[in-house]
C-alpha positions in Angstrom: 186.9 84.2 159.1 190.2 86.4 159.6 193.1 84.5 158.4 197.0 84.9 158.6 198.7 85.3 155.3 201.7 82.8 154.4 204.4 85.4 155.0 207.1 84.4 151.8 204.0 83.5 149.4 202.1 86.5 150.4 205.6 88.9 149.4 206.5 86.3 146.6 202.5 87.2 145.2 203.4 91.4 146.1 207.3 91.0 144.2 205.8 89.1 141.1 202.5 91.5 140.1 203.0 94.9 141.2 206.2 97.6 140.8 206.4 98.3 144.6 204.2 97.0 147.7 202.8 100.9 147.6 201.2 99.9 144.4 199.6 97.2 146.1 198.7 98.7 149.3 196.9 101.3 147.0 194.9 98.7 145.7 193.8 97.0 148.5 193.2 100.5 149.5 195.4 99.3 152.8 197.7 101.9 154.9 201.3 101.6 154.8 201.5 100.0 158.6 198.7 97.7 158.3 200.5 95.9 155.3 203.6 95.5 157.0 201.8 94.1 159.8 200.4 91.5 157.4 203.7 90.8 155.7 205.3 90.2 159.5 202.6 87.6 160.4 201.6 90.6 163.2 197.9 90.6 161.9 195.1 88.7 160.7 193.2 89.6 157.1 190.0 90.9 157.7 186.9 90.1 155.5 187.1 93.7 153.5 190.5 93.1 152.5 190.1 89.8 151.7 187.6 90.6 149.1 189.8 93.3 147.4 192.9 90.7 147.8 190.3 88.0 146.1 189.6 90.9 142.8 193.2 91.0 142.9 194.1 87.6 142.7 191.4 87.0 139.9 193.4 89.5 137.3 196.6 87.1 137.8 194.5 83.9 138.2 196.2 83.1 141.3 194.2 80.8 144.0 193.4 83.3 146.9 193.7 80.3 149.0 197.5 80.2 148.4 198.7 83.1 149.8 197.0 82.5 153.5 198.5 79.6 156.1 196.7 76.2 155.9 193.4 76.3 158.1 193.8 74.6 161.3 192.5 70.9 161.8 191.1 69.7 164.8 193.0 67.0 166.6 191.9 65.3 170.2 190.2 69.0 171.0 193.2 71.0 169.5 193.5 73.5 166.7 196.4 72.7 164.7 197.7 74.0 161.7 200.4 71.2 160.7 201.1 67.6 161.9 204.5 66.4 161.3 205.4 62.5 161.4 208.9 61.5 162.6 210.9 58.5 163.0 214.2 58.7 164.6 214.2 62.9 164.0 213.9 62.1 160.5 211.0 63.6 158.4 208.5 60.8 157.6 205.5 63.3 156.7 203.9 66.7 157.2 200.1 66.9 156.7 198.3 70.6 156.8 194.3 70.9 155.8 196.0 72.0 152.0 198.7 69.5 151.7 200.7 66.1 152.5 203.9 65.7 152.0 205.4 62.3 152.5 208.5 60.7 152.0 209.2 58.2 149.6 208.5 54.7 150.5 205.1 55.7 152.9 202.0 56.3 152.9 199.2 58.0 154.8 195.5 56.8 154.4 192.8 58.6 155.0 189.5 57.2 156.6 186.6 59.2 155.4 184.2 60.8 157.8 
């Protein structure tokens, strides 16, 4: 499945292993335009570079999984990729398919399928 990157973890993953992002478009054997169209959320990543990204991400022991957006959820027929949970515009919790995050004093249960 083709997958958006997290923009700032995607560059934050670029900054912290290689000298220059040519370095590591060479290794993901990417042209110059296509990774700036991945580091602008313009593009999906394909299958082929997903692999190389994956070999990558293996010599820094990095989780591949961290550098792409959460994968959507399915909620009354819709494909979401977050659900935030307000009360009175404050912040009570934001839930993706990779994390919660919830503000001291609640909870969220889960019922399982």
């Amino acid at each position: 499945m083709n997958r958006k990157v997290s923009t700032d973890d995607f560059k934050d993953f670029i900054k912290e292993h290689y000298k220059s992002k040519a370095d590591f478009r060479k290794k993901l054997e990417i042209s110059q335009s296509h990774l700036y169209s991945l580091l602008n959320g313009e593009v999906m990543m394909g299958i082929v570079t997903l692999r190389k990204l994956e070999k990558e991400c293996l010599k820094f022991g990095v989780d591949v999984e961290s550098l792409f957006r959460p994968v959507p959820v399915k909620v009354n027929g819709d494909m979401v990729e977050q659900i935030n949970i307000t009360k009175n515009g404050e912040a009570i919790a934001s839930i993706t398919s990779r994390n919660i995050i919830i503000k001291d004093g609640y909870s969220v249960d889960f019922v399982p399928y």
